[in-house]
C-alpha positions as CSV (number, residue, x, y, z in Angstrom):
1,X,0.0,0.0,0.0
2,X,1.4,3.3,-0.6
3,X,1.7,6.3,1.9
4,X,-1.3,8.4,-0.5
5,X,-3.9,5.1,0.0
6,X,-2.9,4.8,3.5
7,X,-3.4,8.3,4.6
8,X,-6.7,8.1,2.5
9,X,-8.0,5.5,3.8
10,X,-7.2,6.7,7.3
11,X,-8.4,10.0,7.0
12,X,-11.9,8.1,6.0
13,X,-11.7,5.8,9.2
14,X,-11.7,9.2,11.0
15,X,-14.4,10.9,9.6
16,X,-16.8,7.1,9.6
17,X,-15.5,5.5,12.9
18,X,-14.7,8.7,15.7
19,X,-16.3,11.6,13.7
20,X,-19.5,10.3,12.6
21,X,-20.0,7.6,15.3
22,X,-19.4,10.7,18.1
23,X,-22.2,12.5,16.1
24,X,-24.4,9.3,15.8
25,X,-24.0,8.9,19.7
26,X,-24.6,13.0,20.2
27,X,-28.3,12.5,19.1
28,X,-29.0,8.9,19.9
29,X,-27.8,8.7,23.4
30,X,-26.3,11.3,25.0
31,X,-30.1,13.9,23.9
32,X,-32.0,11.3,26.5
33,X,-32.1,12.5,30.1
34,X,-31.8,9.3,31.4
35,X,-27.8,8.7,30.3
36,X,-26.9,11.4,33.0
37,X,-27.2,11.1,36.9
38,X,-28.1,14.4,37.8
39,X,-27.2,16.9,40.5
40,X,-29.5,18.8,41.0
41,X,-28.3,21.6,42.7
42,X,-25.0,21.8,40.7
43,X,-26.8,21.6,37.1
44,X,-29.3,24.4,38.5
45,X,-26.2,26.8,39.2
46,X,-24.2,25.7,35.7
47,X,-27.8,26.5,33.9
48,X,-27.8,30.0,35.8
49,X,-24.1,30.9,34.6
50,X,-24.8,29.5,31.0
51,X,-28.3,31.2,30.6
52,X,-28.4,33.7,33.5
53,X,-31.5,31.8,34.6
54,X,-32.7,27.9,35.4
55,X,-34.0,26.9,32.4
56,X,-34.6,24.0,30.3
57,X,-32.4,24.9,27.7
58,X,-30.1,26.0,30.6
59,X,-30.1,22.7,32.3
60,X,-30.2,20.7,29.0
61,X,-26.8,22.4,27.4
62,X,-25.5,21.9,31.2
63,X,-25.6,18.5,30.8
64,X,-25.0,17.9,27.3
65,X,-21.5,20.7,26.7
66,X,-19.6,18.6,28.6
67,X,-20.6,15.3,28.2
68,X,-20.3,16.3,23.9
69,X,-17.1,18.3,24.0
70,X,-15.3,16.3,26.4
71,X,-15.8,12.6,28.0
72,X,-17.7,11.2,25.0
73,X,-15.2,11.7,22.2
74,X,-12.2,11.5,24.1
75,X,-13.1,8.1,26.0
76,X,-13.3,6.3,23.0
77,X,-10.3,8.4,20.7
78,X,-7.5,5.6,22.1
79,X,-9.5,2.5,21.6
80,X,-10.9,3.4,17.6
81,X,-7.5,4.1,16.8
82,X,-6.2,0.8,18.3
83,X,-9.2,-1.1,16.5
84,X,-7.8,0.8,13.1
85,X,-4.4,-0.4,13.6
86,X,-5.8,-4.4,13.9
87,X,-8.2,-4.1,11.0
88,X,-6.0,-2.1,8.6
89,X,-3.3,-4.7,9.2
90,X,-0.6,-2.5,10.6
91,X,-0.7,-4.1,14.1
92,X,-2.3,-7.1,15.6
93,X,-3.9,-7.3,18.9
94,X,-1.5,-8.4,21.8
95,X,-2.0,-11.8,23.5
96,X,0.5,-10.4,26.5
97,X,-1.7,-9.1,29.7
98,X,-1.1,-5.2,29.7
99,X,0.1,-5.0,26.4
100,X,-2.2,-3.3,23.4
101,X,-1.1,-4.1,20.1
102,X,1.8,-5.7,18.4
103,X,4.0,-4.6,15.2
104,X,7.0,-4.9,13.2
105,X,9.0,-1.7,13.9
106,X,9.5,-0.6,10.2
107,X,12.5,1.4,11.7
108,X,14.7,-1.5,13.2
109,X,12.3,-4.3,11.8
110,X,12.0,-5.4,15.6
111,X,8.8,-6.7,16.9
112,X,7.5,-4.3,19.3
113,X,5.3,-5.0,22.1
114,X,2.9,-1.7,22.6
115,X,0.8,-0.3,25.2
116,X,-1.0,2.9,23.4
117,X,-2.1,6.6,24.8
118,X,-3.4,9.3,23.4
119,X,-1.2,12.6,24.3
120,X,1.4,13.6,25.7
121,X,-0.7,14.6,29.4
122,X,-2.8,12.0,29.3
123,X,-1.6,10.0,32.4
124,X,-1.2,11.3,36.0
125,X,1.1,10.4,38.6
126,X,-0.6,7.1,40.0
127,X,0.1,6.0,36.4
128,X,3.5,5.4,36.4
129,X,4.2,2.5,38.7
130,X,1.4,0.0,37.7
131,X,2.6,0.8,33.4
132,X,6.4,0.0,34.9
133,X,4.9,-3.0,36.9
134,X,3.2,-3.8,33.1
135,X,6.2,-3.5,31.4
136,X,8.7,-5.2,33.5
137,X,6.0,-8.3,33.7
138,X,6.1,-8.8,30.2
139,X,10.0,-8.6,30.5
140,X,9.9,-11.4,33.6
141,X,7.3,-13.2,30.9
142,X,9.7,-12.9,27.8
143,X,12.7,-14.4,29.7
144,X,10.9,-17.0,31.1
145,X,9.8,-18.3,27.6
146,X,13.0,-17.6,26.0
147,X,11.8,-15.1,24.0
148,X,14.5,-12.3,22.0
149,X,13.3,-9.3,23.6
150,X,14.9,-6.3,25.1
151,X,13.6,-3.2,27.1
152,X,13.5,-1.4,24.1
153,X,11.3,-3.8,22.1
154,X,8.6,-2.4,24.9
155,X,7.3,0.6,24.1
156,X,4.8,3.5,25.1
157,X,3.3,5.2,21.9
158,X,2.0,8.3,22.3
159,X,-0.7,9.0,18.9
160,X,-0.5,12.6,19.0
161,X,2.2,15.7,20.2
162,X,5.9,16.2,20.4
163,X,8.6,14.2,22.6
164,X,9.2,18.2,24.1
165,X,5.8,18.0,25.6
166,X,5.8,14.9,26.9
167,X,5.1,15.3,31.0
168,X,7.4,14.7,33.7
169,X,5.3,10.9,34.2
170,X,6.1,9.8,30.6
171,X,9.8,10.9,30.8
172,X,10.1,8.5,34.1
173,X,9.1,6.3,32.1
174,X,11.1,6.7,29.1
175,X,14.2,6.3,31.5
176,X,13.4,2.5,31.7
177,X,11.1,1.6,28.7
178,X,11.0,3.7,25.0
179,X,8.2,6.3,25.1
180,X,7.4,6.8,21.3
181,X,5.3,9.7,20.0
182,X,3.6,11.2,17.4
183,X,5.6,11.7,14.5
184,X,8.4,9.1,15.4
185,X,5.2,6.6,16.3
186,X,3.7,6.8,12.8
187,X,6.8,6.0,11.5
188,X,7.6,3.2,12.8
189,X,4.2,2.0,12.8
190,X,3.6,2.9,8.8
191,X,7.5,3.1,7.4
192,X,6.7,6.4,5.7
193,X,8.9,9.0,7.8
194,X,6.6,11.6,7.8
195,X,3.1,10.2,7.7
196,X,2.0,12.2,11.2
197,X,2.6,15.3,9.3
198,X,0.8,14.4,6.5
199,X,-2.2,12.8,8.7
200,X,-2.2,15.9,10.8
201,X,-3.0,18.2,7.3
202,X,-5.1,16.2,5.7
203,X,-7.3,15.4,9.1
204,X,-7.3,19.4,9.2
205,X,-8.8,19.6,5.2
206,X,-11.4,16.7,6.1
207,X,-12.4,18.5,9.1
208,X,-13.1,22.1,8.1
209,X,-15.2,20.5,4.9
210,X,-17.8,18.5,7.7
211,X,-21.1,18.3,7.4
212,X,-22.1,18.5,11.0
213,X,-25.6,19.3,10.3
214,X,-25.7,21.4,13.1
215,X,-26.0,18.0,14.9
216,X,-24.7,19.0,18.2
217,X,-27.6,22.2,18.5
218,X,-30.5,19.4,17.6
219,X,-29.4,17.1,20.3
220,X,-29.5,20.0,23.4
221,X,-32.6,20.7,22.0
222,X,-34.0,17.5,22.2
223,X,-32.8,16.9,25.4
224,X,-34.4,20.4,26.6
225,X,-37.4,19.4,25.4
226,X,-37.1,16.3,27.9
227,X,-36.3,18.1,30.6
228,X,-39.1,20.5,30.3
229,X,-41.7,17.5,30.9
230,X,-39.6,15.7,33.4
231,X,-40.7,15.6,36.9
232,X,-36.9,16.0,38.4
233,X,-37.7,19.7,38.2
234,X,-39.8,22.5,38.1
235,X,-39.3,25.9,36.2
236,X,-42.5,27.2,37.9
């Protein structure tokens, strides 16, 4: 496959499997009342800051800003681009505990056992010991069965970002196991040296020519309508 089809067909993956599933999931789950557990109190005070009153439209974009802009879309980023890398044939599934994907390093033409994040801030503190404790089992595991593997065939790819913004948590543990991102990632993952870049620009095209069909305004609006004839509160 060349570097062109490849970015093609991943820029399509994008736009059918995160972009359009997020907006499929916008109207279908997340516009029904019951897929929140409301506070009360606090989604009264959020609608009075958002529409200087408590409203159903106040309560209902309350509820549905966050859920839409953040958790939603971001909760399920990692794991579609994981599935992409097993169905496209660039990675298989890992059969090792802890590890997410397997691939032939197209950089050394090692086999690299993978565990996969997002960004470059996306793990806290607590993090760092139980990855290590993941890692170095898979090293204990690899010895044991005789296997050629060295603390560099273990890695921590990071999809997006820049190894200068990597946090503090990554870099301790890049001092023991390889933390790969972004551009460096894709390479090794696709062979074509600067496939991130490419991805990143034609991602931007794809984006800025959506359809969104104003998808995210019809799905607070339905959920308004909800909470205006709920019994969990009244505007009276």
């Amino acid at each position: 496959m060349t570097e062109n089809e490849l970015l093609g067909i991943i820029t399509a993956y994008f736009k059918d499997k995160i972009f359009e599933n997020h907006k499929i999931n916008s109207l279908k789950i997340h516009s029904k009342l019951k897929s929140y557990k409301v506070n009360p109190i606090i989604v009264k005070y959020l609608s009075k800051i958002l529409e200087n009153n408590f409203t159903p439209i106040g309560i209902a974009k309350a509820l549905y800003y966050p859920r839409i802009l953040g958790t939603s879309i971001n909760t399920s980023f990692g794991t579609r681009i994981q599935n992409m890398f097993v169905e496209l044939d660039l990675a298989q599934g890992s059969l090792i505990k802890g590890m997410d994907i397997e691939f032939i390093d197209k950089v050394d033409n090692r086999k690299k056992w993978c565990q996969l994040k997002s960004g470059p801030n996306t793990i806290n503190s607590e993090d760092v010991n139980p990855l290590l404790k993941k890692f170095t089992t898979v090293t204990n595991l690899a010895r044991t069965n005789s296997m050629h593997l060295n603390n560099s065939d273990l890695i921590l790819g990071v999809l997006y970002g820049e190894e200068s913004q990597l946090s503090q948590h990554y870099l301790n543990i890049d001092k023991q196991f390889p933390v790969i991102i972004g551009k460096a990632f894709w390479h090794r993952l696709t062979g074509f040296e600067n496939f991130y870049d490419k991805l990143v620009s034609n991602l931007d095209l794809m984006i800025l020519n959506l359809d969104t069909e104003d998808f995210f305004k019809k799905g607070y609006m339905t959920l308004s309508k909800e909470i205006e004839e709920s019994d969990l509160f009244d505007f009276k």
